[in-house]
N, C-alpha and C positions, 0 to 999 in steps of 0.2 A: 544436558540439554537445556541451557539458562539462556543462550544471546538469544533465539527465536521467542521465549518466553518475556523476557526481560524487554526486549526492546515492544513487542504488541502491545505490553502492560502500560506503557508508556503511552503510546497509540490512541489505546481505548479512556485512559485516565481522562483525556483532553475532549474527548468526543463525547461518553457519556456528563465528567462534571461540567463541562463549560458549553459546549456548540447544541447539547439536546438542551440544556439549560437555556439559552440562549432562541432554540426553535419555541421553545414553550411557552416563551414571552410573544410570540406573534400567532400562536395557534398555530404551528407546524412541525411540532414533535411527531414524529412517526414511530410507527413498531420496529421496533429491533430483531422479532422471531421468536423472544421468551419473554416472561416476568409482564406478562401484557395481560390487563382484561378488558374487553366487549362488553359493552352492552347489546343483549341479544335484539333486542330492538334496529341496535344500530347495525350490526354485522348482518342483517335479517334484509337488511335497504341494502344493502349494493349485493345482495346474492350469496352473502357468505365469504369465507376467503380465497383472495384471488388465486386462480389454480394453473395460468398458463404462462408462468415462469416461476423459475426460481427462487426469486425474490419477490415473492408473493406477500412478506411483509408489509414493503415500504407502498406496493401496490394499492395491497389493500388501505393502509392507513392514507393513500392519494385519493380514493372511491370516496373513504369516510368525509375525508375535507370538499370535495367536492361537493356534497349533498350540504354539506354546513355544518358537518358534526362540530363537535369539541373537543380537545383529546386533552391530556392533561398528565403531566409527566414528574413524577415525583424523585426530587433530587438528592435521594436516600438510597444508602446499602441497604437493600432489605433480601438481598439475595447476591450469590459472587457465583461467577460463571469461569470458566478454563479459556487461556488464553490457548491458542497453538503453541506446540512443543518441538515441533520438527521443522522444515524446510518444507516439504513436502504437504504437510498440513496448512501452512502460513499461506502458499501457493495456491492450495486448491481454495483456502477460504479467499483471498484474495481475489482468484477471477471470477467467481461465481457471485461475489458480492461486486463489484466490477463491472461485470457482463450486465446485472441488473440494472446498475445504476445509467449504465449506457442504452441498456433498450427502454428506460422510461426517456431519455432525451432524444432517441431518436424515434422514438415511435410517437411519445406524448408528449412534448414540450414543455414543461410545466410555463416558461415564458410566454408562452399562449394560449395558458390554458383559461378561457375566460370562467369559469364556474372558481376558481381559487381567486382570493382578495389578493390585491398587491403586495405585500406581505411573505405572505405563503407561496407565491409566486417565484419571489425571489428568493425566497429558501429551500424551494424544491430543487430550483435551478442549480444552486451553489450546493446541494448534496448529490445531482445528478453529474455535475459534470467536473465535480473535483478528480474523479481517475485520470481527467485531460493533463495534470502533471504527468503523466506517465511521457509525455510529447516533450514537456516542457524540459526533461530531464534527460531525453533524446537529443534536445537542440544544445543543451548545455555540456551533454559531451562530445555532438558533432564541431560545435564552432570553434573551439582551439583549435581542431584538427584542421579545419579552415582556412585559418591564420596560418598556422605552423606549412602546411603544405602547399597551399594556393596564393598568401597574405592577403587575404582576404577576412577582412575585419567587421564585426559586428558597431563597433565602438568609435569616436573618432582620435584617432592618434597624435594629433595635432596638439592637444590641449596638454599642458604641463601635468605630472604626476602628481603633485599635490594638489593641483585643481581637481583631475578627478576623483584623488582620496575623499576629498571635501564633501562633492555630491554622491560617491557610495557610502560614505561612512552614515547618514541617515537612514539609509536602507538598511545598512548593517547592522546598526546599534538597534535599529528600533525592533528588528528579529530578534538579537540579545537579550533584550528585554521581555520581549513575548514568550520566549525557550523560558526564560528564567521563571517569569511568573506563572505559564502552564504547567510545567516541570520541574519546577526547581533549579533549573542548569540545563545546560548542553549535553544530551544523550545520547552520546557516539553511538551503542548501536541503533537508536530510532533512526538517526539520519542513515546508517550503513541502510540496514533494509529498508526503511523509503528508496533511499537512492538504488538501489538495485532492483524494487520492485516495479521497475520503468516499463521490462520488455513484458511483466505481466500485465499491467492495463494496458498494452497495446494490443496485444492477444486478444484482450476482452473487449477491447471496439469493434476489432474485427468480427471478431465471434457476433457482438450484435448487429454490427452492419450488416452479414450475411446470413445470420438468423441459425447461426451453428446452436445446435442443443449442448448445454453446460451440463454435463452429469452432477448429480448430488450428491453430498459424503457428511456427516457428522464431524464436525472440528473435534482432532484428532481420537478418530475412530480407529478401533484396535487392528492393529495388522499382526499379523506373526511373524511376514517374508520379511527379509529384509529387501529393501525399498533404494540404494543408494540417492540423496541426495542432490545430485549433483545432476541426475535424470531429469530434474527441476529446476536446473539453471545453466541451461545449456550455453544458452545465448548472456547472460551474465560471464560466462568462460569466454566467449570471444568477444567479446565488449572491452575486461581486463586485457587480452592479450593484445586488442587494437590500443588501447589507451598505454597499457608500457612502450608497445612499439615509437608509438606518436609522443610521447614522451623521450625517449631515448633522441628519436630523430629532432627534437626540438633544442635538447640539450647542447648537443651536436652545432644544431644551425646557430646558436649563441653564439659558440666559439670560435665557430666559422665565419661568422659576419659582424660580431663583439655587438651586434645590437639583443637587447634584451623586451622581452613581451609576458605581457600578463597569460598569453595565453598558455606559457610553457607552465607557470605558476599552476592555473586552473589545470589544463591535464594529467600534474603530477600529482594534485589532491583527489582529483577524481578516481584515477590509476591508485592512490593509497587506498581509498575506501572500497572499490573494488576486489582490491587485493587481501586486505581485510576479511570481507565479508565471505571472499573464497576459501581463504583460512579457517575461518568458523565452518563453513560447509564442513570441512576437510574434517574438522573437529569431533562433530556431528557425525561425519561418516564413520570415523574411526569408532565410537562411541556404542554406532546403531549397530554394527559389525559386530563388534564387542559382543554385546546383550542378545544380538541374534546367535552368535556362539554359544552362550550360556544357557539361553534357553533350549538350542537342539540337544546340548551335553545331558539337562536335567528331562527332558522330556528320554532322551534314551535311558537314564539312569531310570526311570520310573518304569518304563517297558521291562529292562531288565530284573526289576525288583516284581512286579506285577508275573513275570516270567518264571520266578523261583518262587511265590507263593502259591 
C-alpha cells in the first residue's frame, strides 16, 4: 500500500513547508486539527472550538483572525503525522476536508469578510476554494471530447503549431519549474491522484451546497472488513472507460479524415493516467483481499488453539 502513501506525502510536503509558510507571513496560517496550541484567552473569545462542522479547525482559526488574534506557525518537524494508506481513506479524508472548505465559501466568504485585513482575506479565499479544480479537471477532460465529437474547440485552430508551442511552452515550463522546486521533479503519482480526485470535490460542493452531513472517521482508522477500493471510485471507472472510448474514436477520426488535433493527444494522456490510477486500485485491491485472508486464517487459527486449550 505505497501509491496512496507516496503520492499524499508529496501533497502535504508542499502545503505544510511552503503555502502554511507562506499564510504565516500575512497572518493566516490556520489550524490543521493537531500539533496546535490556544491560548485560553484566545479560544475563550470566539466560544471555544467551533462545533458545527467538520472542519472545525480552519473555522475556528477564521473566528481567532476575525477578533485580531495572531496565530503564528512554526516551520519545524517537531511532530510527523500518517499520510492515508488506502483509497478509501484518501477519499473519505479528501471530502470531508473538501466539503469544509466549500461550506466556509459558501456560507462565509472570506472575500467579504470585512472583520479579516486584506491579506488574510485573500488567503482564506485561495484555501477555500482551491477544491474548485475539481471543475477544472472536469472541463479538461470533457473538452477533447468536444472537439473529437462535435469539433467544437476551446483553442483557435487557425494559428500555426509552433506559434502556439510558443505561448504554452511558458505556461509549461514555468509548472516545470515549480514541480521541480516544490518537489524535486515530477510526481506521477501526485498528478494520478490529483487528477482523479476531480469527482471527489465535486461531491463535496454539492454536499455543501445542499448542506448534506459529512460523517467523520480518523485518517486511516482501523477496519477488519475488507472494504474493496474500487466502492471509492466508481465514477473514476467510468470516466476511464469514457476517455478510452473517446480516445479510440478520435484515433479513428485521424485516419479517416488525415487531419490531426491536440485534442486526441490530450484524451490519450488523460485515458493513461486514469488507467494507471485504476491499475494501482486494482493493486490495492488485490493486496487488501490478500491481508483480509490472512487475518480470518489466523484469527480462526487462534479460536482453534484457544479451543484445545
Amino acid at each position: 500500500l505505497i501509491f496512496v502513501s507516496t503520492a499524499t506525502g508529496y501533497m502535504q510536503h508542499v502545503f505544510y513547508s511552503m503555502l502554511m509558510a507562506g499564510k504565516n507571513r500575512f497572518n493566516a496560517a490556520f489550524c490543521v486539527g493537531t500539533c496546535v496550541a490556544f491560548s485560553r484567552e484566545a479560544i475563550e473569545s470566539v466560544g471555544g472550538m467551533y462545533d458545527k462542522s467538520k472542519s472545525e479547525d480552519i473555522w475556528t482559526s477564521l473566528s481567532l483572525h476575525e477578533l485580531g488574534w495572531q496565530t503564528v506557525y512554526i516551520n519545524k518537524v517537531l511532530a510527523t503525522g500518517k499520510t492515508p494508506e488506502t483509497i478509501k481513506a484518501y477519499s473519505k479524508q479528501q471530502l470531508r476536508w473538501a466539503t469544509g472548505s466549500f461550506e466556509i465559501f459558501l456560507t462565509k466568504n472570506p472575500l467579504f469578510n470585512r472583520n479579516l485585513s486584506a491579506d488574510q482575506r485573500l488567503q482564506y479565499l485561495m484555501t477555500t476554494s482551491f477544491y474548485f479544480t475539481g471543475f477544472a479537471i472536469l472541463a479538461l477532460i470533457l473538452l477533447p471530447a468536444l472537439q473529437i465529437y462535435f469539433n467544437i474547440s476551446p483553442i483557435s485552430l487557425s494559428i500555426p503549431l509552433w506559434q502556439w508551442s510558443l505561448l504554452y511552452s511558458g505556461f509549461f515550463v514555468m509548472q516545470l519549474m515549480l514541480s521541480f522546486y516544490a518537489m524535486g521533479g515530477l510526481k506521477f503519482e501526485t498528478i494520478m491522484i490529483s487528477t482523479a480526485s476531480y469527482a471527489i470535490y465535486i461531491k463535496a460542493f454539492f454536499n455543501a451546497l445542499f448542506r448534506r452531513d459529512q460523517s467523520w472517521a480518523a485518517t486511516n482508522a482501523k477496519d477488519t472488513t475488507y472494504d474493496s477500493p474500487f466502492n471509492y471510485v466508481k465514477i473514476q471507472v467510468y470516466t476511464f472507460a469514457f476517455l478510452l472510448l473517446t480516445s479510440i474514436i478520435g484515433v479513428w477520426k485521424v485516419i479517416y479524415t488525415a487531419e490531426f488535433s491536440i485534442a486526441i493527444v490530450w484524451c490519450i494522456v488523460m485515458t493513461t493516467i486514469f488507467g494507471l490510477f485504476l491499475r494501482a486500485t486494482f493493486q490495492e485491491s488485490r493486496e487488501l483481499r490478500r491481508a483480509a485472508r490472512n487475518q480470518k486464517r489466523a484469527m480462526k487459527k487462534n479460536r482453534l488453539k484457544e479451543a484445545n486449550i
